[in-house]
C-alpha positions in Angstrom: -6.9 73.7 47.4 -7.5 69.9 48.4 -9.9 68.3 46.6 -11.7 65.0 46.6 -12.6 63.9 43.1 -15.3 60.9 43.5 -15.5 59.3 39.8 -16.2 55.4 39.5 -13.6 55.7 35.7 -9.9 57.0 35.9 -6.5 55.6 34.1 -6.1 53.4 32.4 -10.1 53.6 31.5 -10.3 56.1 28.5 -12.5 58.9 30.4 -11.9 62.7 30.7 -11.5 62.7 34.1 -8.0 61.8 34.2 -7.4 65.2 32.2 -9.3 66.8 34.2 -7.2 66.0 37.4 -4.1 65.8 36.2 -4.5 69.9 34.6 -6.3 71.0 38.2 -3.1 68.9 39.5 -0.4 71.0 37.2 -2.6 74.4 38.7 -1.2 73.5 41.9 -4.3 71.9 43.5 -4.0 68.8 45.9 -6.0 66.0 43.8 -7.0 63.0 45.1 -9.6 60.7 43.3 -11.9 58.0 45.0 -12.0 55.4 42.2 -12.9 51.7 41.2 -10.9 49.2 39.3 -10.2 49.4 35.5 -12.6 47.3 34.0 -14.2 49.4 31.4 -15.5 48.9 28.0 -13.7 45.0 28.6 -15.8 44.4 31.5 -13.0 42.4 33.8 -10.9 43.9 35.9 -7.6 44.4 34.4 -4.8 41.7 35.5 -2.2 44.7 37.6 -5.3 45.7 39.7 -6.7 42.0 40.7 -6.2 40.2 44.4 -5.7 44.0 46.1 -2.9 44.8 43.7 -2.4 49.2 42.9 -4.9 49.8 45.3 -3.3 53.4 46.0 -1.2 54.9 43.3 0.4 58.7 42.3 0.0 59.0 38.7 1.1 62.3 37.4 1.0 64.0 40.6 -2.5 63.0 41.4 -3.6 60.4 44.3 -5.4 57.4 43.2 -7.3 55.3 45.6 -8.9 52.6 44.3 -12.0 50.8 46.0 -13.2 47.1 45.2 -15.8 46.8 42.9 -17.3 44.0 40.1 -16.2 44.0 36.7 -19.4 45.3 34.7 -19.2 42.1 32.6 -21.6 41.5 29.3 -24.8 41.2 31.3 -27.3 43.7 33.0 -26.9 42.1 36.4 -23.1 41.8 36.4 -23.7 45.5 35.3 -25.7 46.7 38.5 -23.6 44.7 40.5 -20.4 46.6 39.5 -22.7 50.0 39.9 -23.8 48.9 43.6 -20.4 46.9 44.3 -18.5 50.5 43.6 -20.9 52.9 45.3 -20.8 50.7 48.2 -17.1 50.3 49.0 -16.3 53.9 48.2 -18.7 54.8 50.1 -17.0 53.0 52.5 -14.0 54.0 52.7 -15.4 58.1 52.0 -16.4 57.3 55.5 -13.2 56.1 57.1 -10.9 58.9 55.4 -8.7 60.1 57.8 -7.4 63.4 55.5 -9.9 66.1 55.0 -10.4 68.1 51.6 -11.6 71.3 51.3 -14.3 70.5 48.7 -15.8 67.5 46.6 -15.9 66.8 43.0 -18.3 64.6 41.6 -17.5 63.4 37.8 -20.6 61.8 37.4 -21.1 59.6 34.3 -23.6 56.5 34.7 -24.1 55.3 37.2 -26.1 57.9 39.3 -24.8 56.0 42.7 -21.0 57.2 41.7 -22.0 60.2 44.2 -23.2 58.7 47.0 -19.8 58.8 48.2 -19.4 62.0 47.6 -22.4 62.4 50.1 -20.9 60.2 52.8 -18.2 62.5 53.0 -19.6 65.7 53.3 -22.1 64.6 56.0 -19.0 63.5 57.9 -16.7 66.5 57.3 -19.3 69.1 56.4 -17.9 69.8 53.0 -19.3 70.9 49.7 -20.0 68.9 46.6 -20.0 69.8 42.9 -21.2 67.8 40.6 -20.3 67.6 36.8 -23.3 65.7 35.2 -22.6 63.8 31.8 -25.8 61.5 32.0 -28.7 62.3 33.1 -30.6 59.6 35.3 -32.9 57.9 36.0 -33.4 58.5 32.4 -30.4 57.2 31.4 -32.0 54.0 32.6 -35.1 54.5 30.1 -32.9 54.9 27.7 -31.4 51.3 28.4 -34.9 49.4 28.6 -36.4 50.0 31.9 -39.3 51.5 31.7 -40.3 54.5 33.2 -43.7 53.2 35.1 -41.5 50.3 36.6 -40.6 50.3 40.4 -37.0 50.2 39.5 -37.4 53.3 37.3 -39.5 55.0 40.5 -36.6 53.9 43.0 -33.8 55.1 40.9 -35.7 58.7 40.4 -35.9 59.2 44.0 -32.3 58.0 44.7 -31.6 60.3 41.6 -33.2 63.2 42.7 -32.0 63.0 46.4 -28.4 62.8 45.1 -28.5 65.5 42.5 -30.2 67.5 45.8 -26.9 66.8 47.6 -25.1 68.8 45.1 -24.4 72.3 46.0 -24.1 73.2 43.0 -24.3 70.8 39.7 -22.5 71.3 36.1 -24.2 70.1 32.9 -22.1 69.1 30.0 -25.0 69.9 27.3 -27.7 73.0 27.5 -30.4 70.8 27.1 -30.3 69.1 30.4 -31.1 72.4 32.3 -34.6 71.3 31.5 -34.5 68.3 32.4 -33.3 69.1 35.9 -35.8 71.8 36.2 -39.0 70.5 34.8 -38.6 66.4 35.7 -36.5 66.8 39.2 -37.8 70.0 40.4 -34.4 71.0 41.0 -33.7 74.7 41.9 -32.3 76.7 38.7 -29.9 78.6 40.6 -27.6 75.5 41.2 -26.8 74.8 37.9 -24.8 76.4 35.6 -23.7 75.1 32.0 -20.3 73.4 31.2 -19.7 71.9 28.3 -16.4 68.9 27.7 -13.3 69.9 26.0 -10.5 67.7 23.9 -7.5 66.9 25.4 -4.5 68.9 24.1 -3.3 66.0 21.8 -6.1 66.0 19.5 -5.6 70.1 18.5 -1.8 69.4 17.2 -1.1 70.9 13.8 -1.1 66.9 12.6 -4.6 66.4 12.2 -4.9 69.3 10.2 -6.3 68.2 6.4 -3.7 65.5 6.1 -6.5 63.9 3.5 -7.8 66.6 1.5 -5.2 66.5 -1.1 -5.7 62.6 -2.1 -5.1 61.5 -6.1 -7.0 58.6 -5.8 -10.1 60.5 -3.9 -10.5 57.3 -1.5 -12.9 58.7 1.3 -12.1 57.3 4.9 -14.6 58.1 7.7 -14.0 57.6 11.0 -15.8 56.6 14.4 -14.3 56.2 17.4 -15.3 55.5 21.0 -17.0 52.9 23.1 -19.5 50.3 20.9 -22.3 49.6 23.1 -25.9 49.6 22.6 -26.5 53.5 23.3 -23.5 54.4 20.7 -25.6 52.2 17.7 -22.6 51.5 15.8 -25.3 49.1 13.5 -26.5 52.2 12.1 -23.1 52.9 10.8 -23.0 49.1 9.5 -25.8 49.0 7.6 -25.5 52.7 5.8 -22.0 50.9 4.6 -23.9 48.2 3.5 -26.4 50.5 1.3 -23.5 51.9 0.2 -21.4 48.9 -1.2 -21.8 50.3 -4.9 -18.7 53.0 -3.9 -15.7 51.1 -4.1 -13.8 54.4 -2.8 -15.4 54.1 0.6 -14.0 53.1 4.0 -15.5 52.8 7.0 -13.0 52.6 10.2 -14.2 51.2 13.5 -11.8 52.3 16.5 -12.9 51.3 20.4 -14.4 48.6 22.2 -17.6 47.3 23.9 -20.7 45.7 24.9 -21.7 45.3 21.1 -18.5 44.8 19.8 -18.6 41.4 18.5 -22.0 41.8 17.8 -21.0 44.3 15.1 -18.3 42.3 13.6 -20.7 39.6 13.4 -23.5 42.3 11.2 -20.4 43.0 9.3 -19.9 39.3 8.4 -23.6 38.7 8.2 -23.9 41.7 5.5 -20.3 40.7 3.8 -19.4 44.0 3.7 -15.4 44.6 2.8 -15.3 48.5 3.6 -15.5 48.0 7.2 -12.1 47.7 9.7 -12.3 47.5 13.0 -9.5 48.1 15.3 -10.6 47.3 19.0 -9.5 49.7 21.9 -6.5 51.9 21.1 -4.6 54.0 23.8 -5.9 57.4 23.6 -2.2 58.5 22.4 -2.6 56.7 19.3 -5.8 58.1 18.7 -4.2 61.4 16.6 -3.0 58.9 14.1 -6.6 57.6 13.5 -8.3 61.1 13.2 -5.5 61.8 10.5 -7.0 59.5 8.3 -10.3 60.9 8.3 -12.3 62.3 5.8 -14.9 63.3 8.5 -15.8 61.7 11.6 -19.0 59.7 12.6 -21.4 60.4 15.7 -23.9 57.7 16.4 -26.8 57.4 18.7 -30.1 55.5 19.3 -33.3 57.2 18.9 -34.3 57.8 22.4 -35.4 61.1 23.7 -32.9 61.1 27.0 -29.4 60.7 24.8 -31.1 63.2 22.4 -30.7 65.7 25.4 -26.6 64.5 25.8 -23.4 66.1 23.8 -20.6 63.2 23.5 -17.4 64.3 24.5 -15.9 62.7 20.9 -18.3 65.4 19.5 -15.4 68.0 20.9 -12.6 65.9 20.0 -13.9 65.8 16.5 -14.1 69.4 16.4 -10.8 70.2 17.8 -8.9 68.1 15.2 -10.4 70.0 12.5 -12.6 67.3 11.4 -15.8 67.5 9.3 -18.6 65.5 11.2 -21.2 63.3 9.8 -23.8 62.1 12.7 -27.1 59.8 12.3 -28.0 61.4 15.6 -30.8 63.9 17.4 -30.9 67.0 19.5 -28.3 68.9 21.3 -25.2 67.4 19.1 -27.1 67.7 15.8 -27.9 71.3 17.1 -24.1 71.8 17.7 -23.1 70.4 14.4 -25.8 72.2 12.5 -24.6 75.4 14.4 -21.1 75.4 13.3 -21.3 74.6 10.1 -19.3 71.8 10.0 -20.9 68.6 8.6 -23.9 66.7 8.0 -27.1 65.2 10.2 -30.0 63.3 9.6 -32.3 61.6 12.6 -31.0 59.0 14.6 -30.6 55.1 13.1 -32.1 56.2 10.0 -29.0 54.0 8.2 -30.6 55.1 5.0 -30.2 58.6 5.2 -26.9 58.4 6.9 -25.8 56.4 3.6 -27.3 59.4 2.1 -25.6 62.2 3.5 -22.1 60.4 3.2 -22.6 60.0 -0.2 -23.5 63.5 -0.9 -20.0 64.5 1.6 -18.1 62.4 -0.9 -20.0 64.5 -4.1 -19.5 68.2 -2.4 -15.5 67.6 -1.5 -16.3 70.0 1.2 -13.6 68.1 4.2 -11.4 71.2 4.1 -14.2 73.8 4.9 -16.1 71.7 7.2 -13.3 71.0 9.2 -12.1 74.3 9.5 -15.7 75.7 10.5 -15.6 72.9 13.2 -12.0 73.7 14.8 -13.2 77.5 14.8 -16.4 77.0 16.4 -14.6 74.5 19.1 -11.8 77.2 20.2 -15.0 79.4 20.4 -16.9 77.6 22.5 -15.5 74.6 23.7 -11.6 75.2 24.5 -9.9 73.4 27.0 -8.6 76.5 28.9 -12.5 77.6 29.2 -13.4 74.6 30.8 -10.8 74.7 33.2 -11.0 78.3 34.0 -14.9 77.9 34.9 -14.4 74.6 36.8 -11.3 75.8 38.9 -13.6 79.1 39.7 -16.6 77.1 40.4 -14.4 74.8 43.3 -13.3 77.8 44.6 -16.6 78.9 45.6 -17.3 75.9 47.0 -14.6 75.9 49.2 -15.4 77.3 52.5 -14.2 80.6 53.0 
């Protein structure tokens, strides 16, 4: 099968995606992705892809075209001018594609216009899209600080709602957006179907299994990884270290970049708080070494009803390495966590509480039960070879028979 992936993030930019190709790739499908230029969480274009550079490319087996867009930057209007900049010139060149596919994947993270390609070409070939949805808009946007009785809110609904309608059939990565679509968009029931993310392969090696539940010293290392912007509230993480500056056995370890990166090294500063590291963006290969080190892991959210509704892929990740999870965080991943067993929650940016429940994981010594409970209920629910089964199957049908 040919197949037209349409994703605004690939390689080098850490996103599941690439996985996700490169695995239907290894099955024997023809992949081909329609993508923009690495530029995320830094927000400028990286140096190998400026002044047309790698603008087509064959990385493990699948084909990479790359269409111009504008680095996202640190503001909100270099941000919507990389959203529009993208959805404009792949749209573009969806158009002018010569080769035909037999179906259309749509990897849609934010922003929502990452499928109007996807849309240009099936009105030209007559092809059918799937879409895999990991944020829901035009909440999303609520969720950033537009508000919902705004005109840009009621534009970006209708552009939402007519691209989501494009979809023959749409993929949700967490339960609770089924709702959502139903209830708010008035989309059809019958075209959606629930898929939760997997972890990559690397993160289920025997490695990160309890390589710190045997300490002498009983030093507790917790973990978060992932992008630092303002929907991950890494702050909430800062300031529960801060309440807890009385436990000189405590580390806190900051892996990723972002939007709100220095802004958190500044808090740290600010609060003079010594238990904090931060490592910036690490190659997702190093990342097994980080998740060794753990103690448990840390999930993160703002309060806001729409990222309630959303499952992080790191929550996977976290789960697949065996790791015990501690989240200041709301609704469908503290459902999951609570579900397996395999940490502690308490409501999103509640630092308090999340100082709280670390210090009562550090009292109960429970990392090698926890962990356990969460690789179990991953390879239950979540495995990679599940995903890949029900995605492959769902293209297929797609494809025009």
């Amino acid at each position: 099968m040919k197949i037209l992936v349409v994703c605004q993030y690939y390689y080098p930019e850490p996103f599941r995606i690439t996985d996700i190709c490169e695995s239907l790739a290894e099955k024997g499908h023809e992949v081909t992705v329609l993508t923009g230029l690495p530029n995320y969480p830094e927000g400028e274009i990286l140096q190998p892809y400026r002044y047309g550079n790698k603008r087509k490319e064959i990385i493990n087996d699948v084909n990479v075209i790359r269409c111009y867009e504008i680095g996202r930057g640190k503001s909100k209007v270099k941000l919507f001018l990389n959203y529009f900049s993208y959805a404009s010139s792949a749209t573009h060149k969806a158009l002018f594609m010569k080769e035909q596919y037999d179906v259309i994947f749509v990897n849609q993270l934010s922003p929502i216009m990452m499928g109007i390609p996807a849309i240009a070409y099936k009105w030209k070939y007559k092809k059918k899209i799937l879409l895999y949805c990991l944020d829901l808009w035009p909440d999303s946007l609520a969720a950033g600080g537009i508000k919902p009785n705004s005109l840009i809110y009621k534009l970006f609904y209708k552009i939402s709602k007519w691209i989501y309608s494009s979809a023959d059939l749409i993929l949700i990565s967490s339960s609770m957006f089924k709702d959502y679509f139903s209830e708010v968009l008035k989309l059809d029931e019958a075209s959606i179907r629930h898929l939760p993310q997997y972890a990559e392969d690397l993160f289920t090696v025997d490695l990160l299994q309890n390589t710190t539940l045997n300490k002498i010293n009983r030093n507790f290392d917790f973990v978060f990884a992932g992008n630092i912007g303002d929907m991950q509230s890494v702050e909430t993480i800062i300031r529960a270290a801060n309440e807890l500056k009385n436990m000189s056995n405590i580390t806190f370890h900051i892996i990723g970049d972002g939007s709100k990166f220095e802004n958190c090294k500044k808090l740290v500063d600010q609060m003079q708080i010594d238990s904090i590291q931060f490592y910036g963006r690490r190659p997702v290969d190093e990342m097994p070494k980080y998740y060794a080190m753990a103690d448990a892991m840390l999930v993160t959210l703002k309060k806001n009803n729409t990222l309630s509704l959303t499952l992080p892929g790191k929550v996977q990740s976290y789960m697949a390495a065996g790791k015990p999870i501690i989240g200041a965080i709301d609704g469908e991943t503290r459902i999951i966590i609570e579900k397996a067993n395999c940490g502690y929650t308490c409501e999103a940016e509640n630092h308090e509480e999340l100082a709280k429940i670390i210090k009562t994981f550090c009292i109960n010594n429970e990392s090698e039960l926890l962990g356990k409970n969460a690789q179990n209920f991953y390879f239950e629910n979540f495995s990679k070879e599940k995903f890949m089964t029900t995605l492959e199957t769902a293209l297929f049908d797609m494809e025009d028979k």
